[in-house]
C-alpha positions in Angstrom: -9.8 -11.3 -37.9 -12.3 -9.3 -40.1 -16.0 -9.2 -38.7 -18.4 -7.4 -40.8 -20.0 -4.5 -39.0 -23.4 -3.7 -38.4 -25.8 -0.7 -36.8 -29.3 -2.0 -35.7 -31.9 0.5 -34.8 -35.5 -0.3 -33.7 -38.1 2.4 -33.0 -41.1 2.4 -31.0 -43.4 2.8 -33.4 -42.7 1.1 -37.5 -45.7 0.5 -38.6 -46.0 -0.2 -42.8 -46.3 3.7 -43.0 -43.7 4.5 -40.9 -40.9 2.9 -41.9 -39.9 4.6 -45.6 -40.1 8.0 -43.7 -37.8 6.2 -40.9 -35.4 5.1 -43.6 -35.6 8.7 -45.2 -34.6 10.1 -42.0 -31.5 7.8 -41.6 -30.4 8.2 -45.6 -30.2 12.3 -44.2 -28.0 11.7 -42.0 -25.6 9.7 -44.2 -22.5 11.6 -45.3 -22.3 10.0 -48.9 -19.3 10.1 -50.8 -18.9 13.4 -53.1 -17.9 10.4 -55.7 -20.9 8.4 -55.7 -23.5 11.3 -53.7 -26.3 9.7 -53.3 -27.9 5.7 -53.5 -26.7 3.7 -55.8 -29.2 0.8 -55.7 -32.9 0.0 -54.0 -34.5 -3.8 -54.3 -37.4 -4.9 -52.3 -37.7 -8.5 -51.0 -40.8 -9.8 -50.5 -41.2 -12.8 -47.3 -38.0 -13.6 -46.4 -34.3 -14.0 -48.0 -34.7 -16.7 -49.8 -37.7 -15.3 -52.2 -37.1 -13.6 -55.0 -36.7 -9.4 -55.6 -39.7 -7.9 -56.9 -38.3 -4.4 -57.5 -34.5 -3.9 -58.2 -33.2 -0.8 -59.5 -30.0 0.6 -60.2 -29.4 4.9 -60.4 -26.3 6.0 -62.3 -25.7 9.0 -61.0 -26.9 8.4 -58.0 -30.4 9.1 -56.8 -31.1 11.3 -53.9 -32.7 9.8 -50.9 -35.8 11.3 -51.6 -35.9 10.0 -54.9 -34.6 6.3 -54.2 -37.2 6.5 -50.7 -40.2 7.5 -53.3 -39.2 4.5 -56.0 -39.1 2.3 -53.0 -42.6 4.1 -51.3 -44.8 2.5 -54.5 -45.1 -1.2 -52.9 -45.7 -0.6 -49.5 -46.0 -4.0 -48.1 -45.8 -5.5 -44.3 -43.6 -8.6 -44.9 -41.5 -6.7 -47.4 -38.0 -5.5 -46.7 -36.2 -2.5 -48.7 -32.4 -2.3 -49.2 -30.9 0.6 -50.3 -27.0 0.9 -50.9 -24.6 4.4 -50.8 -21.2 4.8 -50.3 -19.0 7.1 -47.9 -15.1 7.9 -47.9 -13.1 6.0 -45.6 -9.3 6.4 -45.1 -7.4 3.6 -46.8 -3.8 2.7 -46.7 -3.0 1.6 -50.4 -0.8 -0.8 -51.4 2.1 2.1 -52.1 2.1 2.8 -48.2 0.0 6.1 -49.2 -3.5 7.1 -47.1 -6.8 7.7 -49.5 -10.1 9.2 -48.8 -11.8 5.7 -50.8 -15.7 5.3 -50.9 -16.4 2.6 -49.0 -19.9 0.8 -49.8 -22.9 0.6 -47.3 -26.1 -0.6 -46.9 -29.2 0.0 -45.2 -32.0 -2.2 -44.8 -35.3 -1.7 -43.3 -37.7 -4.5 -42.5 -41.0 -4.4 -42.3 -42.7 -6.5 -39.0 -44.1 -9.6 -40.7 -41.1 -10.1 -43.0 -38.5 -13.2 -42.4 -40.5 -13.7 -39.3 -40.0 -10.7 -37.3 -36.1 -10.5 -37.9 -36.5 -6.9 -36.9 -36.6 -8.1 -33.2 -32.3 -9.6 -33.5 -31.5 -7.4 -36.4 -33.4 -4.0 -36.1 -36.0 -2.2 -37.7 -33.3 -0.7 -39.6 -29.7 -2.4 -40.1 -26.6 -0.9 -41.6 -23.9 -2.9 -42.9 -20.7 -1.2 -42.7 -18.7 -4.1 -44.7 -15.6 -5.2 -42.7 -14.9 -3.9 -39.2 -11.1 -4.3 -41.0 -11.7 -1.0 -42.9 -12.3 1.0 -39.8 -9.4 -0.5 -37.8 -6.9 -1.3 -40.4 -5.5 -4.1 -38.7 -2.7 -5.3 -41.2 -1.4 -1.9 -41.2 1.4 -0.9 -38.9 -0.2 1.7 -36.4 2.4 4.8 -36.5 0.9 8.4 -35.5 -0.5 8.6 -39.3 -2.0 5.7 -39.1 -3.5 6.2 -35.6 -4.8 9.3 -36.8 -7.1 7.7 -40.0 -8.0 5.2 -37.6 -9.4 7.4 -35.1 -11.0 9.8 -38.4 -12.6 6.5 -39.6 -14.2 5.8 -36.3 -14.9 9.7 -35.1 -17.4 9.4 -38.3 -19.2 6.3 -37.7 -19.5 7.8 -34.0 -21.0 10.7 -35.7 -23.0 9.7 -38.2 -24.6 6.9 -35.5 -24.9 10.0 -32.8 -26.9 12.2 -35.8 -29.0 9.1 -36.6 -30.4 8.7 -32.9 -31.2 12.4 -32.3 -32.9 12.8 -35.9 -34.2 9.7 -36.9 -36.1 9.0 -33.6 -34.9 5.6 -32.5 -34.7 4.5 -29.4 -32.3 1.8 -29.5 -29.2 1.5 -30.6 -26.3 -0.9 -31.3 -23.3 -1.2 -33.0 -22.3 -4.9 -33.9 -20.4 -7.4 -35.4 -20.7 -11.3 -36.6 -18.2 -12.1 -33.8 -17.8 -12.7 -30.4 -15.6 -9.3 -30.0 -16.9 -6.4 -28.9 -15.8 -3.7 -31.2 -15.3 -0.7 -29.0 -13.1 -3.1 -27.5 -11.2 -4.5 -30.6 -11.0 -0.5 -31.6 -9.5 0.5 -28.1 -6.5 -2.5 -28.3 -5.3 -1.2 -31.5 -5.3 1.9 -30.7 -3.4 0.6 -27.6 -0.9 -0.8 -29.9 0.5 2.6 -31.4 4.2 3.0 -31.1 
């Protein structure tokens, strides 16, 4: 079954000052899709959830992340939280049976310490939402040596791009989630088991 999949990062110091250079830092790392290179989308939400955006805008092309960090940087707030959404290129099996690089949306949202309560203790200072832990493991596709192979690309770059994040970004915690009960490392290691 599909979980979505997340990356939670909390550093040990995010004050209201620190945390768009944080997010900046992690946005560098990102290996955006050369079809949509750069974010797509900021909002900030004020509080919690359940209130209302106070800032949402949309960049077409895409903004850098300097650019969408700086929009962003203009209402600095302590129970504020700022999402910004990119995309990457993940291998996809199509419906014709043929692999695709695809762009594959992402998000990344960094909360500020007062805001829903201090989710940032469960969730992170900064949380990235992969979408479905499906798209990394392909699991109604038939694992032959092809498809072992995008399988293992898919994951080599999340491994990357989370490896990059903790020696540029300065966190100092780190970990990779999902919605489930199932550990993902090991939901990764019996498909892989599964090759014929």
């Amino acid at each position: 079954m599909a979980d979505p999949l997340y990356l939670s990062l909390w550093y040990q110091n995010f004050d209201v000052e620190e945390m768009l250079p944080r997010m900046l830092s992690v946005l560098r790392q990102f290996p955006f899709s050369p079809q949509a290179p750069g974010v797509s989308y900021v909002a900030l939400h004020p509080v919690s959830w359940a209130e209302a955006t106070i800032l949402e805008r949309r960049f077409s092309p895409p903004a850098s992340p300097e650019a969408a960090v700086l929009v962003a940087s203009e209402l600095l707030h302590q129970d504020y939280a700022y999402v910004f959404d990119g995309a990457w290129d993940i291998w996809v099996r199509g419906d014709d049976g043929k692999w695709r690089h695809q762009a594959s949306p992402v998000r990344f949202i960094a909360r500020a310490l007062d805001f829903d309560e201090g989710a940032w203790e469960q969730e992170g200072h900064i949380e990235i939402d992969f979408g479905l832990d499906s798209s990394f493991l392909q699991e109604g596709v038939q694992l032959d040596r092809e498809a072992e192979e995008h399988v293992r690309a898919n994951v080599q770059q999340l491994v990357d791009f989370t490896n990059a994040i903790e020696k540029k970004s300065g966190a100092n915690g780190r970990v990779l989630w999902s919605e489930s009960e199932d550990n993902f490392a090991q939901k990764l290691v019996a498909r892989l088991q599964k090759v014929n």
